[in-house]
Residue frames as qw, qx, qy, qz and C-alpha x, y, z in Angstrom:
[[0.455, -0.383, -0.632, 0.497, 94.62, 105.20, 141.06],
 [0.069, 0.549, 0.068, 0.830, 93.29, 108.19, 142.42],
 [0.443, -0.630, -0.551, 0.322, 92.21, 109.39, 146.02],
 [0.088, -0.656, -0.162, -0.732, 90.82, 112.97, 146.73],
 [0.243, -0.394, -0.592, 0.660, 91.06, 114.56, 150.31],
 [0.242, -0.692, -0.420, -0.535, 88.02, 116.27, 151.50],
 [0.015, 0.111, 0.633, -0.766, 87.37, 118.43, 154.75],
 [0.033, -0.548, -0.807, -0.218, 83.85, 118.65, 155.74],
 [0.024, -0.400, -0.175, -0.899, 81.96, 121.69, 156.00],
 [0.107, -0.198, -0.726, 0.650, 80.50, 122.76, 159.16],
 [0.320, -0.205, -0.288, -0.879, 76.71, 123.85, 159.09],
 [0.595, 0.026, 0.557, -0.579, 73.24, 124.12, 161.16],
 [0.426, -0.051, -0.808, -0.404, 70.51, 121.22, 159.88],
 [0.490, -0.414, -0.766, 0.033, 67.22, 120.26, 161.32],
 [0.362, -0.882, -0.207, -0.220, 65.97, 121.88, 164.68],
 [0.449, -0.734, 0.509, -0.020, 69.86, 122.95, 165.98],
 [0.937, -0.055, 0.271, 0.214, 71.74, 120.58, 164.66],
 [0.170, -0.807, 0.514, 0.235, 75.40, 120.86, 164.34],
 [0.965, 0.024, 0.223, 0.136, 76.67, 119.00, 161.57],
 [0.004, 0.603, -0.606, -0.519, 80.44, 118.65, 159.44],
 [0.825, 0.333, 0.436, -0.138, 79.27, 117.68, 156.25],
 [0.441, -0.323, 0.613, 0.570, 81.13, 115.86, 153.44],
 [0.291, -0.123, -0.590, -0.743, 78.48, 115.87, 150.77],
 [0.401, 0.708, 0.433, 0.388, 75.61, 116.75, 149.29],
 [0.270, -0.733, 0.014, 0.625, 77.25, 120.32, 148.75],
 [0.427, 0.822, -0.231, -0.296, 77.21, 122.80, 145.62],
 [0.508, 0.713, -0.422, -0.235, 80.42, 121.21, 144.76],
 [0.110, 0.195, -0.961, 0.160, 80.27, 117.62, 145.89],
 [0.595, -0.151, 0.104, -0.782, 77.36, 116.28, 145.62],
 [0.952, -0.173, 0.223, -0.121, 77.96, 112.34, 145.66],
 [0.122, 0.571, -0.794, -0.171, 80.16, 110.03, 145.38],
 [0.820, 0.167, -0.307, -0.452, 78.20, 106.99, 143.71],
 [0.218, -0.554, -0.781, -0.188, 76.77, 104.78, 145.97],
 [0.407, -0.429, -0.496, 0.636, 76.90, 107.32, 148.61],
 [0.044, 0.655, 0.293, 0.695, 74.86, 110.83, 148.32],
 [0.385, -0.846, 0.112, -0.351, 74.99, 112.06, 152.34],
 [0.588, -0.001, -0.467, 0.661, 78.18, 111.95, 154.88],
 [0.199, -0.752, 0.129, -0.615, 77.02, 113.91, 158.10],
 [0.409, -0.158, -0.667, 0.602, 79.04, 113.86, 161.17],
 [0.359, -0.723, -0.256, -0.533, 76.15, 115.09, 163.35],
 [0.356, -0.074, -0.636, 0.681, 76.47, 116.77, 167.11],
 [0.356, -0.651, -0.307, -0.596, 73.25, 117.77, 168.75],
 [0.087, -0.246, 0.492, -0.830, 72.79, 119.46, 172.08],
 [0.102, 0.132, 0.866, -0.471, 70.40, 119.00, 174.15],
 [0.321, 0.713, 0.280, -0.557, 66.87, 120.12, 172.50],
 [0.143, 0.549, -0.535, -0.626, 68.25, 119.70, 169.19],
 [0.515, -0.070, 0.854, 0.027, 67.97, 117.53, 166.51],
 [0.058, -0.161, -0.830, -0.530, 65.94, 115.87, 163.37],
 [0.532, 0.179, 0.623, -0.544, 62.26, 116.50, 163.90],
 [0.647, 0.366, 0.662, 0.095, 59.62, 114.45, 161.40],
 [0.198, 0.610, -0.586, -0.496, 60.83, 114.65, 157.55],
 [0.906, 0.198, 0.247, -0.282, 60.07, 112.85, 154.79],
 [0.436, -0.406, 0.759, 0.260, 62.46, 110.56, 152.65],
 [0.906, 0.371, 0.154, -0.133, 62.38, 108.55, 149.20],
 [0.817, 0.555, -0.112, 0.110, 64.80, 106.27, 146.99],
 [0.473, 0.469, -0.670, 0.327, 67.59, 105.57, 149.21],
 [0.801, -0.287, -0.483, 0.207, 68.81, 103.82, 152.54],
 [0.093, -0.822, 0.341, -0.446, 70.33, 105.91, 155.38],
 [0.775, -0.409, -0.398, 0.272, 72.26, 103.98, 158.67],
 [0.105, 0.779, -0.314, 0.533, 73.24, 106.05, 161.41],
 [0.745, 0.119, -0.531, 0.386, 75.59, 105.21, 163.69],
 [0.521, -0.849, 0.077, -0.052, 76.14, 106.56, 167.68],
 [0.585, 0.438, -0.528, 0.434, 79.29, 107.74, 169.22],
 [0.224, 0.002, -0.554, 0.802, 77.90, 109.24, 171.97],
 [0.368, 0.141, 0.237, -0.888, 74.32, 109.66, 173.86],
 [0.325, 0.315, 0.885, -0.113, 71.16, 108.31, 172.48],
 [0.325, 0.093, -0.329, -0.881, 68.88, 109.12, 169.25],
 [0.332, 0.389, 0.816, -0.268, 65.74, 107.94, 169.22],
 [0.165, 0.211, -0.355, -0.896, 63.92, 107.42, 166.26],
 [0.371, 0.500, 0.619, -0.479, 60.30, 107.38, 165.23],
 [0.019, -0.206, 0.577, 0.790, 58.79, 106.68, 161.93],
 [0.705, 0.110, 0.092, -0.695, 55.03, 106.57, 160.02],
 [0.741, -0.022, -0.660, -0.121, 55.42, 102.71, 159.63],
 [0.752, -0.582, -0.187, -0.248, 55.22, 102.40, 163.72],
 [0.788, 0.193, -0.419, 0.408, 58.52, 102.17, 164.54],
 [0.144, -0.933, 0.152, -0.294, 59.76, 103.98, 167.67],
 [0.881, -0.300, -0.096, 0.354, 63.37, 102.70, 169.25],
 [0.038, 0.960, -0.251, 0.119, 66.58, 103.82, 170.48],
 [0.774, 0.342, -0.286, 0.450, 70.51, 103.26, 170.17],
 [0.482, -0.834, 0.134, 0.233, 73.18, 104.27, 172.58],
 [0.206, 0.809, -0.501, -0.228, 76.77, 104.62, 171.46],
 [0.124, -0.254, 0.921, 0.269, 78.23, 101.79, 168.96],
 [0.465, 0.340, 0.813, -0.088, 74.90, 100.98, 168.05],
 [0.005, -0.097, 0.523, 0.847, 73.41, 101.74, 164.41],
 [0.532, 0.524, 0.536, -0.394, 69.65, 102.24, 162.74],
 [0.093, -0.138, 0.579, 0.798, 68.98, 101.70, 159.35],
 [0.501, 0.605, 0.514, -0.346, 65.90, 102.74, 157.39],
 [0.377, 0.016, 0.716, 0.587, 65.29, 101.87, 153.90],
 [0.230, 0.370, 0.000, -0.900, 62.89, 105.07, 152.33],
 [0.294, 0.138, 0.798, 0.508, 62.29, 103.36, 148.99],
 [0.134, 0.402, 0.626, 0.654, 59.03, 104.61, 148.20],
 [0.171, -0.593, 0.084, -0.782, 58.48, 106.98, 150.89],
 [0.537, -0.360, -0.536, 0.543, 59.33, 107.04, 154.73],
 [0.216, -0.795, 0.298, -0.482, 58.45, 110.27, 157.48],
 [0.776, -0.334, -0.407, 0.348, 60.47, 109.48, 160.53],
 [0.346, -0.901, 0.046, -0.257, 62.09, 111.86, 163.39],
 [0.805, -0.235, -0.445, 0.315, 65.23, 111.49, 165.23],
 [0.361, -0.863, 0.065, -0.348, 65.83, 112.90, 168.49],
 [0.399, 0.203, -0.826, 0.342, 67.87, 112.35, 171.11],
 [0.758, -0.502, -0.411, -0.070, 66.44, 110.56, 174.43],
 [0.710, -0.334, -0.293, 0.546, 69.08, 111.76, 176.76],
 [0.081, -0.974, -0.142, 0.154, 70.30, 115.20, 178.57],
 [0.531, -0.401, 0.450, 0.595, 73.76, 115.03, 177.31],
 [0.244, 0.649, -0.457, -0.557, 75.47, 115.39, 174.06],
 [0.890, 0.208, 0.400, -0.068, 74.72, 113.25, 171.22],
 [0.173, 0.684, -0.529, -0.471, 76.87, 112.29, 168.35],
 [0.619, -0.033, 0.753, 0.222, 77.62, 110.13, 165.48],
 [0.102, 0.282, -0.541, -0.786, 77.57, 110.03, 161.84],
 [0.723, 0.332, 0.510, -0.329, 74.80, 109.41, 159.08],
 [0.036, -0.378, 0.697, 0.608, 75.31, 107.97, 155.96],
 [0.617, 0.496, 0.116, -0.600, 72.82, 108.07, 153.29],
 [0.349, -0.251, 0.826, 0.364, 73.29, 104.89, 150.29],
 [0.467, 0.336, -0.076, -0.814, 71.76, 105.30, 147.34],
 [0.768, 0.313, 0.504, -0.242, 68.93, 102.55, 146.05],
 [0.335, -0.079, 0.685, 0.642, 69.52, 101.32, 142.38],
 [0.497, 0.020, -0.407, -0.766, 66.38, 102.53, 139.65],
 [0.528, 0.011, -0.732, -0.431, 65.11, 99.50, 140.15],
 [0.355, -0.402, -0.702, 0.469, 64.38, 98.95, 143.81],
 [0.065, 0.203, -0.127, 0.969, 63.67, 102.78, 144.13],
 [0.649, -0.383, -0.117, -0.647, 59.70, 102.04, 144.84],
 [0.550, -0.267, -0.772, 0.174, 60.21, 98.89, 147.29],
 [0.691, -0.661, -0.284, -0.068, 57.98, 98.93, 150.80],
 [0.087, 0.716, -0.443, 0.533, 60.11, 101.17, 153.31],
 [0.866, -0.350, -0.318, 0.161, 61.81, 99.42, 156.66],
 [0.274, -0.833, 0.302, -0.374, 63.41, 100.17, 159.45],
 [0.867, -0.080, -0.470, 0.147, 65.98, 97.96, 161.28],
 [0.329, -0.861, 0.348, -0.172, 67.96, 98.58, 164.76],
 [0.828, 0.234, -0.436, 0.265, 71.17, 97.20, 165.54],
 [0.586, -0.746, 0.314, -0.043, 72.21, 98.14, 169.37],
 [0.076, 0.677, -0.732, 0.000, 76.23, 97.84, 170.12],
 [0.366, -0.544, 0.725, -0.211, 75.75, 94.61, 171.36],
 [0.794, 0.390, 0.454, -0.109, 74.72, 93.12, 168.55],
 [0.334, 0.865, -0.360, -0.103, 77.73, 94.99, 166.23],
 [0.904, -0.183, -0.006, 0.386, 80.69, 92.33, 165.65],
 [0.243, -0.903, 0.341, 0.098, 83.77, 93.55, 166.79],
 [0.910, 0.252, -0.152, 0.292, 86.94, 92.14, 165.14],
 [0.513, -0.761, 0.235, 0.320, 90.42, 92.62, 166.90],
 [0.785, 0.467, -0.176, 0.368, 93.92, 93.26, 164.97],
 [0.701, -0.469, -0.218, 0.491, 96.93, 94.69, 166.40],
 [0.150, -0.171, -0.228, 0.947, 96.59, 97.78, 168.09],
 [0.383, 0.056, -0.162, -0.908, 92.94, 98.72, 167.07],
 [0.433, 0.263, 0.835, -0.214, 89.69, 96.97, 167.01],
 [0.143, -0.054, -0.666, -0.730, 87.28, 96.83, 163.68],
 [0.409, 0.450, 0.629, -0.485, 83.33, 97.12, 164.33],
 [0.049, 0.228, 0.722, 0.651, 81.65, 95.67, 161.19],
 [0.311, 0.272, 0.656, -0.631, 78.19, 97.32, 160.82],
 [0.816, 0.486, 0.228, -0.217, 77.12, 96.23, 157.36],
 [0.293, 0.751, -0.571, -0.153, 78.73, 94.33, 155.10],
 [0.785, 0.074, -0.606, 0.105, 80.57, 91.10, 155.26],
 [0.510, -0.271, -0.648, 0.497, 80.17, 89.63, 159.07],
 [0.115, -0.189, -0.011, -0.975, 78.44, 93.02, 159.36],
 [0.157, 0.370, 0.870, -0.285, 74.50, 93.45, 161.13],
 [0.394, 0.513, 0.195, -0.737, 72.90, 96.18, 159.04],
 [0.551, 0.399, 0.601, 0.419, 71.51, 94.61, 155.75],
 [0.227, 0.627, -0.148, -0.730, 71.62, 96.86, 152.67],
 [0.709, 0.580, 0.387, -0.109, 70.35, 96.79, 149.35],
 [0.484, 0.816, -0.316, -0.034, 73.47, 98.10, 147.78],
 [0.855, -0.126, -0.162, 0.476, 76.92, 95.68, 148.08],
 [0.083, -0.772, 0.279, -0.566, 78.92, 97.70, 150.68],
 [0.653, -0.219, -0.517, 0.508, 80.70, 97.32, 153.75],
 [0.110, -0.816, -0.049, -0.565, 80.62, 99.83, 156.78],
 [0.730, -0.001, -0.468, 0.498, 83.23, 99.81, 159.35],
 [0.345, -0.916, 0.154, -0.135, 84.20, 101.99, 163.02],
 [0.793, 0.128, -0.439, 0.402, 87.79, 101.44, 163.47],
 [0.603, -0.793, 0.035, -0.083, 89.61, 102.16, 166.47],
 [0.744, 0.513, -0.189, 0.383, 93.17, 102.67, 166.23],
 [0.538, -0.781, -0.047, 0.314, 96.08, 103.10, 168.28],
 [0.221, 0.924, -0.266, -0.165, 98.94, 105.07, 167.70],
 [0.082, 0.494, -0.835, -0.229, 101.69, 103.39, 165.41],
 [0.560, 0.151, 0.812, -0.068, 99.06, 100.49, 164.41],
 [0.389, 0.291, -0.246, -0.839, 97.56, 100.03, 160.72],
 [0.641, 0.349, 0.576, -0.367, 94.59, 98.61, 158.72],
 [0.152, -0.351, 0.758, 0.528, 94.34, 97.06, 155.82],
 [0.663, 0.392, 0.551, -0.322, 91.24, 95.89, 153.71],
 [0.061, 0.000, 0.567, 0.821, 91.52, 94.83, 149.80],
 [0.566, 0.468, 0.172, -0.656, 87.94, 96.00, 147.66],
 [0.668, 0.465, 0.562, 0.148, 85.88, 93.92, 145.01],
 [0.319, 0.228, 0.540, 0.745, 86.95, 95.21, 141.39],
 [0.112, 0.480, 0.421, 0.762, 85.49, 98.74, 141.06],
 [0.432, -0.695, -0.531, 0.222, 84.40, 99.27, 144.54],
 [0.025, 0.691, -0.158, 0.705, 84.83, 103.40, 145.29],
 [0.532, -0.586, -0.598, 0.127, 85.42, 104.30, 148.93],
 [0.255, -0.821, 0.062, -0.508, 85.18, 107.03, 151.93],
 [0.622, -0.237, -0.484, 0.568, 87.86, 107.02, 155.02],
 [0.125, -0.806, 0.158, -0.557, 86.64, 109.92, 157.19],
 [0.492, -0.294, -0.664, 0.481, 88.43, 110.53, 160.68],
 [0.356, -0.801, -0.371, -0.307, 86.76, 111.41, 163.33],
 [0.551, -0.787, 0.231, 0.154, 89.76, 111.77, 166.16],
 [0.866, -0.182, 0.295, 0.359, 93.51, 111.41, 165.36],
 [0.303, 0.666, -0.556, -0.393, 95.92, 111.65, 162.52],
 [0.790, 0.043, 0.605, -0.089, 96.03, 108.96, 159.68],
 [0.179, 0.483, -0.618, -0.593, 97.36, 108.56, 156.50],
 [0.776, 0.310, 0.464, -0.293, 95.04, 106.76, 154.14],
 [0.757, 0.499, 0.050, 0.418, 97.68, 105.29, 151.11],
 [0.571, -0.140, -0.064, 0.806, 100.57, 107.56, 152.26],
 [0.050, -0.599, -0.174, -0.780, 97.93, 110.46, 152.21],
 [0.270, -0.008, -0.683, 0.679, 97.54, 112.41, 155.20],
 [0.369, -0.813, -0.337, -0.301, 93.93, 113.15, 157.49],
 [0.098, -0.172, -0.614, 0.764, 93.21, 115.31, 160.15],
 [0.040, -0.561, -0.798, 0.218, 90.12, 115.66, 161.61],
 [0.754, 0.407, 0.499, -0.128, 87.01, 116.26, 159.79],
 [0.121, 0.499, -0.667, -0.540, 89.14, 115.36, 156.82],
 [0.723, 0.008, 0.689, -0.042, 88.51, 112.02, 154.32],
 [0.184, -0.208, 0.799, 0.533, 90.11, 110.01, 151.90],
 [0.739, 0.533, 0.130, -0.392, 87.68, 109.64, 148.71],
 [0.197, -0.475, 0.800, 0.309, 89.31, 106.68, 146.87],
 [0.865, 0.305, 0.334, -0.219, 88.62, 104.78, 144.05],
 [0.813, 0.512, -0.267, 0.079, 90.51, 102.44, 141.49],
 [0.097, 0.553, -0.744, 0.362, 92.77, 101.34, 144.14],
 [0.736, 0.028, -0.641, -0.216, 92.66, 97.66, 145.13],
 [0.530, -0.279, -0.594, 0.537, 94.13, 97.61, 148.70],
 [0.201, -0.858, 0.162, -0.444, 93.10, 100.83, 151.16],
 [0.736, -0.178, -0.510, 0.407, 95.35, 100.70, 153.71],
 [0.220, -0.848, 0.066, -0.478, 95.55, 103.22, 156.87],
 [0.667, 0.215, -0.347, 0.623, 98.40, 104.04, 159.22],
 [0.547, -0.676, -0.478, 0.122, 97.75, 105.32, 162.71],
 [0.305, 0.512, -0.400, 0.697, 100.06, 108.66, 163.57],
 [0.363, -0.228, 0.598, -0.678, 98.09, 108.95, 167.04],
 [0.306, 0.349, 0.794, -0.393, 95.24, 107.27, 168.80],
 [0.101, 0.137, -0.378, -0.910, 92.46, 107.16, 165.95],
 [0.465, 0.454, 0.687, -0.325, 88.58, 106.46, 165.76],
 [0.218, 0.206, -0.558, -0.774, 87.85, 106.76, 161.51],
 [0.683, 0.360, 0.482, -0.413, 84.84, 105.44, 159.49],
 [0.082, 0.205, -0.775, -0.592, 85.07, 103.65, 156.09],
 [0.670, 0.244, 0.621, -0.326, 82.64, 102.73, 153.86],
 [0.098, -0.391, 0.725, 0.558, 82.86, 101.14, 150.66],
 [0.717, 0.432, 0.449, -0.313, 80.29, 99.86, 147.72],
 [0.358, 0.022, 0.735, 0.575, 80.12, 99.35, 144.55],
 [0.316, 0.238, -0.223, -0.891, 78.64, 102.21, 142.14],
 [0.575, 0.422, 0.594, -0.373, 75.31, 101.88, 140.59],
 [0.247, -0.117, 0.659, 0.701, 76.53, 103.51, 137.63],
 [0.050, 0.787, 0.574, 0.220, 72.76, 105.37, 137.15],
 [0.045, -0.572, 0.127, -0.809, 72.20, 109.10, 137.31],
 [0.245, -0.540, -0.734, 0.331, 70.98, 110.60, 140.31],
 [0.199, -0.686, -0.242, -0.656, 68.31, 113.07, 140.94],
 [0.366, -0.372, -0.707, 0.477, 69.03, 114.34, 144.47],
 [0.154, -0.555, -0.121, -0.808, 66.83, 117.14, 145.93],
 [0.502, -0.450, 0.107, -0.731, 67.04, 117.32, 149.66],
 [0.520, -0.222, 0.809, -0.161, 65.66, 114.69, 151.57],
 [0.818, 0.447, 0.050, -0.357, 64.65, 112.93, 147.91],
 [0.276, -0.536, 0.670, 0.433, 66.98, 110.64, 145.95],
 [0.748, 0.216, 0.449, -0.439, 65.24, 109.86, 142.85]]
């Protein structure tokens, strides 16, 4: 069994952008599938302008405000909060994302890495607006699947990606396929993830542990995501993952 607490590391990115980032970092650079965790917070005028991409999948996810995002396969749409975009690089993607509103924007990206063998497939783009996100209830908290089982973003790697919502003195439970590795970051609260303790921008890094379970000390708003290693090197450089 083993689980590793991380805090994320606060740093500019893009044009202004404010992010706390768990990895790629000198001394954490993935955690196999997964090679980017930014909890991004752009002002007004800030943001992602056009950048290129190869040889992985990215979905990002709204808490708050509106990104809008624009890419050289014609795409040009926008999310509000609870809603997610995913765009699959594979053999090479530019795209932009801004925000569309005067306010503050926020929410997290997470970056999944492609297997060798898919690494050249035809890049895509999908949107998933909140109101298309199922929402599962349990008691005291709600569960928003956004890929995965009963999930709406497709991915090319088995994985699951969850928003929980948690009140205080409620927990969650989820067991994992045989060898699955996962990330519990919170974003608001206190939480113990196994009878370890977060606080915000903390997260559980867990793997070889069959049940994750998580335990509400306050009101909490966390992100999990879970897959199942490729078990291939990676070559990351930047916005590359080859």
């Amino acid at each position: 069994m083993s689980i590793v607490i991380r805090s994320a590391t606060v740093m500019q990115e893009g044009a202004g952008a404010r992010v706390k980032r768990l990895m790629p970092l000198p001394e954490f650079m993935n955690f196999d599938p997964f090679v980017m965790f930014d909890h991004f917070e752009l002002a007004p005028g800030t943001g992602f302008p056009e950048h290129p991409h190869r040889g992985f999948e990215a979905v990002t996810y709204l808490f708050e405000g509106e990104i809008e995002h624009r890419d050289n396969l014609g795409n040009v749409s926008r999310v509000g909060p609870g809603g997610a975009q995913r765009f699959t690089a594979g053999s090479g993607l530019a795209h932009s994302e801004m925000p569309s509103v005067d306010s503050q924007t926020a929410g997290i990206q997470l970056w999944v890495n492609l297997p060798r063998r898919l690494k050249g497939i035809e890049p895509s783009y999908e949107e998933a607006p909140a109101d298309v996100i199922p929402e599962i209830g349990f008691a005291g908290g709600r569960e928003r699947r956004i890929a995965g089982e009963q999930g709406r973003v497709s991915l090319q790697t088995p994985a699951l990606y969850r928003h929980l919502l948690m009140e205080t003195g409620s927990d969650f439970s989820i067991d994992l396929p045989d060898g699955w590795r996962a990330i519990v970051y919170l974003r608001l609260g206190a939480a113990n993830v196994n009878g370890q303790r977060l606080e915000p921008p903390q997260a559980a890094f867990v793997e070889q542990e069959a049940t994750i379970r998580i335990e509400a000390d306050a009101g909490s708003e966390l992100m999990l995501a879970a897959g199942r290693p490729h078990g291939e090197s990676i070559r990351q450089r930047g916005p590359y993952v080859d």
